[in-house]
N, C-alpha and C positions, 0 to 999 in steps of 0.2 A: 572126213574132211568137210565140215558145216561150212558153207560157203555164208558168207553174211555181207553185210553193204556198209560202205563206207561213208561216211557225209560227205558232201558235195565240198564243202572247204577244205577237208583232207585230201582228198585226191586232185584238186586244184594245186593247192598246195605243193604237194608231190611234183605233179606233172609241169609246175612253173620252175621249179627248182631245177627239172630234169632239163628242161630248155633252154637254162639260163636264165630266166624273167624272174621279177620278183610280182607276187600276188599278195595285192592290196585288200584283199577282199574282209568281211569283216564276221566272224563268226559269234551267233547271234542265240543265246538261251535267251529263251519267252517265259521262262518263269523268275528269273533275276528281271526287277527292275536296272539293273545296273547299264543295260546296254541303253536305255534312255540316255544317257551323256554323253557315251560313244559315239552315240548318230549326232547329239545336237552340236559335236567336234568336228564333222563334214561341214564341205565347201556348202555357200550358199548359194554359188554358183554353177555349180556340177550336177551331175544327173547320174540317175542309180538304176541298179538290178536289185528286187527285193522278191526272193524265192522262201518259200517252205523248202526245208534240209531236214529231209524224214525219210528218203527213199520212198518217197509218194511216187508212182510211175503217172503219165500222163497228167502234168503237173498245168502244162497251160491248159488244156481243155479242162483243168478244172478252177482256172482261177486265180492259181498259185503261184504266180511266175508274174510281176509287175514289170516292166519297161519303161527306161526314160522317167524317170520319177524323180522328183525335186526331194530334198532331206523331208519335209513337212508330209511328205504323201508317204516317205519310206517310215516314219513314225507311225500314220494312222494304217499303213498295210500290217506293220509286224501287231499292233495292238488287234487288225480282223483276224490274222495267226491268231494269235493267241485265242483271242474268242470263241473261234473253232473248235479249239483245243490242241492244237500243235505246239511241240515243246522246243524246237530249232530253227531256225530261219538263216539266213544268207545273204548280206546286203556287199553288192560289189558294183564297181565305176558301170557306167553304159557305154560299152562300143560300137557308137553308130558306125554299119557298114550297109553294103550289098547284100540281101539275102540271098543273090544268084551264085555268089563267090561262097556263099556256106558247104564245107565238107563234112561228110560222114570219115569216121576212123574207130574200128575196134579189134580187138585182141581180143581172142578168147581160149581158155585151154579144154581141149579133147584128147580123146582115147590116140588121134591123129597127131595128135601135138599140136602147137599154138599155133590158132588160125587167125590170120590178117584179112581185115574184109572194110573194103575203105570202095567211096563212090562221092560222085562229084557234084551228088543230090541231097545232101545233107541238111537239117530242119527238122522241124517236127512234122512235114510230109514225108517222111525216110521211109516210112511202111507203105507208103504209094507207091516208091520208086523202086521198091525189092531187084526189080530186072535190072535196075544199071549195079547192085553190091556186086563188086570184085572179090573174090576169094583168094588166099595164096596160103599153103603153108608154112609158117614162118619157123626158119632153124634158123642156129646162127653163122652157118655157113649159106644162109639162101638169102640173106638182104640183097644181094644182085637183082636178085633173080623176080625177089617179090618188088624192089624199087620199081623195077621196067614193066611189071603186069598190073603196077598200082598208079604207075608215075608219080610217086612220092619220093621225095628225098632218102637216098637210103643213110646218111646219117640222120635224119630223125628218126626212120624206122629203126635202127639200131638204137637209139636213145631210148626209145619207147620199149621195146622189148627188153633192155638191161634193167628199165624200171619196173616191168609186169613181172622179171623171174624174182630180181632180189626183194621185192618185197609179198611175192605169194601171193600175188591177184589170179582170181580164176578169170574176170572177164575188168577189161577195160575199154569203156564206150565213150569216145570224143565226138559230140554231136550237139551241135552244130561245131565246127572248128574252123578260121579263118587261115587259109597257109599263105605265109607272107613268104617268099624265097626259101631261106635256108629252114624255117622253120612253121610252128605254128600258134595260134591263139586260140584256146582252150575256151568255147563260149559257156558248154556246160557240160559234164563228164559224169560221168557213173563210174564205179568200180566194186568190184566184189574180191575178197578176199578168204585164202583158207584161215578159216577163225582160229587153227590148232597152233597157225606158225608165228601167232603174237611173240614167242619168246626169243625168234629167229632175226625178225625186222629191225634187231636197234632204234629203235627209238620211232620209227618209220608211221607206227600208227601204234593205236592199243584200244584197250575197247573204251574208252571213251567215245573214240571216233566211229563206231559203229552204230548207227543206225536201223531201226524196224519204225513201220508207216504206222501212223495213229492209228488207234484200235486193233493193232492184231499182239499188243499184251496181254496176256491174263494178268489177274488180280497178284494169283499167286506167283507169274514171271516178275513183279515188278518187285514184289516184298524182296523175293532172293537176289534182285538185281542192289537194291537196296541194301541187305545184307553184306553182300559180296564188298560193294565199295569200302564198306565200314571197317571189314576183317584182313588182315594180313593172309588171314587161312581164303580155300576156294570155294567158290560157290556160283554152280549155275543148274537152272533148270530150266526143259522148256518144252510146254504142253503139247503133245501130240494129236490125243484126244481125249476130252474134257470126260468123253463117256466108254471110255477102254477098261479092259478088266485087269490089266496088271499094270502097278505103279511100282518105281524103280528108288528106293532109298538106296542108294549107292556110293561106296567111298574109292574115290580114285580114278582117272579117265581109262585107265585100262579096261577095270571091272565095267566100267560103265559101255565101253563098246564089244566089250566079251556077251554080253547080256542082249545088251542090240542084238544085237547079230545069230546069239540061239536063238532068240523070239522068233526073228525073221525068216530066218533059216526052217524053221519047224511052221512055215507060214501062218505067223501069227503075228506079224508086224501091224495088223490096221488094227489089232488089239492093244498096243501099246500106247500106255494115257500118256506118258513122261519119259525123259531123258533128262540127264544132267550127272551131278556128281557132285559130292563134297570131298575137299580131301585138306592135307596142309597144316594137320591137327588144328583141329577147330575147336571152342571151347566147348565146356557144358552147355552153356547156356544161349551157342552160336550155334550148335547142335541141335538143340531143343528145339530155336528157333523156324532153321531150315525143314525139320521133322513137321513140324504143324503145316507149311504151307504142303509139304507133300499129303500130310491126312487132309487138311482140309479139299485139294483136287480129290482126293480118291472117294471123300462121305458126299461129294456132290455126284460124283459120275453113277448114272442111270442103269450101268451096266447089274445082271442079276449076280452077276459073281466075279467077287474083287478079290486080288491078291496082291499083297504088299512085300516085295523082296526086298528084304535087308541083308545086303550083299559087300561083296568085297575083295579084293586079292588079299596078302598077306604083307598086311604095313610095315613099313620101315619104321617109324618114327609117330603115325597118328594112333594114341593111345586110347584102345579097342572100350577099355572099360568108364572111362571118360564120353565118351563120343556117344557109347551103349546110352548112360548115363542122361543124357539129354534125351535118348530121343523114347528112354522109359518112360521117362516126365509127359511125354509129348502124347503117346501109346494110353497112360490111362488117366489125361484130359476127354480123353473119346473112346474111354472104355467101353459106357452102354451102347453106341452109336456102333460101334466095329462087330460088337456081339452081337446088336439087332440087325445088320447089313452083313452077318455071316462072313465076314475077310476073314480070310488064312495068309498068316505070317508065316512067312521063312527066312530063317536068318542061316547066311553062310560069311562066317568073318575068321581072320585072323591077325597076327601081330600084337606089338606088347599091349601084356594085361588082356591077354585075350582070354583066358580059364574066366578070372571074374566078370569080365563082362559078358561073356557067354552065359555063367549061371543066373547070374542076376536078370537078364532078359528072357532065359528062359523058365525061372522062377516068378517073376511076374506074369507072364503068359498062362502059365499052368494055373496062379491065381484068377485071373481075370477072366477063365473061365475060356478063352481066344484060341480058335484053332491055330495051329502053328507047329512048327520042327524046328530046331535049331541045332547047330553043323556048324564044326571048325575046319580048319582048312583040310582035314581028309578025306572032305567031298570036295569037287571038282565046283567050277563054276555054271560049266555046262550041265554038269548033275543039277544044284541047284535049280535051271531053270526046265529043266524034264519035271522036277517036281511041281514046278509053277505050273507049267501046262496041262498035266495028269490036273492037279485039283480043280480045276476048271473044267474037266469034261463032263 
């Protein structure tokens, strides 16, 4: 369950709809000029909130969070965004209030189940006032119980909890929050969600709406992020560590957490460079693609002894020797390079057109001169990775 962050406009979003409110706010890419016309379409009269939407933590101590801002200042702020390098921003109305009436309110799920932790000191002082958070654990037979321990409405609390189950948020953080009677006003919100239940949510978010802070891409997370958009087929990858010794070519989420998990399991998890998966049948040449940026992490990591598992359950429908195809193309672009940095290949795959693309990748291997085994689905997946392990000792 990769827990990942949502943008600040999506969970706004969310959370106005759950309230009944509608949310004006105005959701902002800093590499289209196009929101230029957007803003210069505000009142000239009105006043703005203009944030960086990156899942930047600590966002006004560093700058990123403007207040009370005329249209002309929320122009020249999303242009310093930009300049910094931040790709999202956030420009919404300014609600002059009281910052003595600011609430803290969050949700968050544990091994305990969903814990409610609301206090009446809410702001970007919240980490000062730790002693006043209230805790409760929230079922859905204990809204009673948590309303009276929090003094919250327990129809809102019920509102807010229908909203954190049906859409798979692991934590939901309303801070600072205005509570007007029956309800609330969402000054600024966090939420994180299970990445795996995108297919679950209707429509509720998808990964467009997901968020990571500037600078913590790699080169090679963005190519396959890039990729991904482009193709019907899947595609994610996401650097563990740049200088680990086993990198993961893997087709399909199953294969891809069966792998996880022997690595770890056999404590060798702070040795994994990568995770992700392709699956979806992807083409040759969408194959090929994804294949390069995983060579290109594995010829840069420092480590003295690399291993590249080309792995897999047993496809339904993504065509083994096709797929093979691409990532042979990929294999002896960096033929001298894998030879002189000693990587041992393993390939464990199966599903249609699995015979030929088996021989053919391990026909080329045999030419290339490339340590390596290759294995149809009579080995286990778990075998596969005992053998990663062994060659590394």
């Amino acid at each position: 369950m990769p827990r990942v962050a949502l943008s600040e406009f999506r969970a706004k979003d969310l959370l106005y709809k759950t309230l009944g409110q509608t949310y004006t706010g105005l959701e902002i890419d800093l590499k289209s000029r196009k929101y230029k016309k957007a803003i210069k379409q505000l009142s000239d009269k009105d006043k703005f909130v203009t944030k960086v939407d990156q899942a930047v933590k600590k966002r006004n101590k560093l700058c990123l969070v403007k207040i009370n801002r005329s249209k002309d200042q929320v122009l020249a702020d999303l242009a310093e965004f930009a300049k910094q390098g931040y790709s999202h921003a956030l420009v919404e109305p300014f609600i002059a209030h009281d910052q003595g009436k600011e609430r803290y309110i969050a949700l968050a799920r544990s091994r305990r189940g969903v814990i409610l932790s609301y206090s009446q000191k809410g702001g970007v002082a919240i980490e000062s006032h730790s002693n006043t958070v209230k805790h409760s654990i929230f079922t859905e037979s204990g809204f009673r119980a948590s309303s009276n321990k929090t003094k919250l409405n327990n129809k809102l609390l019920k509102s807010l909890y229908d909203l954190f189950q049906q859409t798979h948020m692991t934590l939901l953080e309303i801070n600072p929050c205005l509570i007007k009677g029956q309800t609330c006003i969402p000054l600024d919100a966090a939420v994180e969600v299970d990445s795996a239940a995108k297919f679950f949510v209707e429509g509720a978010w998808s990964d467009n709406d997901i968020r990571q802070a500037k600078g913590k891409y790699h080169i090679s997370e963005r190519a396959v992020e890039m990729l991904n958009a482009q193709s019907p087929a899947s595609f994610n990858l996401k650097v563990l560590n740049p200088d680990g010794s086993y990198f993961l070519l893997l087709s399909g989420g199953g294969a891809s957490v069966v792998v996880a998990d022997e690595l770890a399991e056999n404590g060798r998890h702070a040795d994994i460079a990568n995770y992700g998966e392709y699956s979806g049948n992807p083409s040759e040449d969408e194959t090929y693609a994804y294949t390069q940026q995983v060579l290109r992490l594995m010829l840069s990591s420092r480590s003295n002894k690399k291993v590249l598992l080309i792995a897999g359950g047993v496809a339904n429908f993504t065509d083994v020797a096709k797929t093979f195809a691409g990532i042979i193309r990929a294999l002896r672009e960096t033929t001298d390079q894998l030879v002189e940095q000693n990587v041992t290949i393993l390939v464990r795959r199966g599903g249609p057109n699995q015979t030929k693309g088996i021989q053919a990748i391990d026909q080329f291997l045999d030419k290339a001169g490339i340590n390596h085994q290759v294995q149809g689905p009579e080995v286990s997946l778990a075998s596969a990775v005992n053998l990663a392990i062994t060659s590394t000792q």
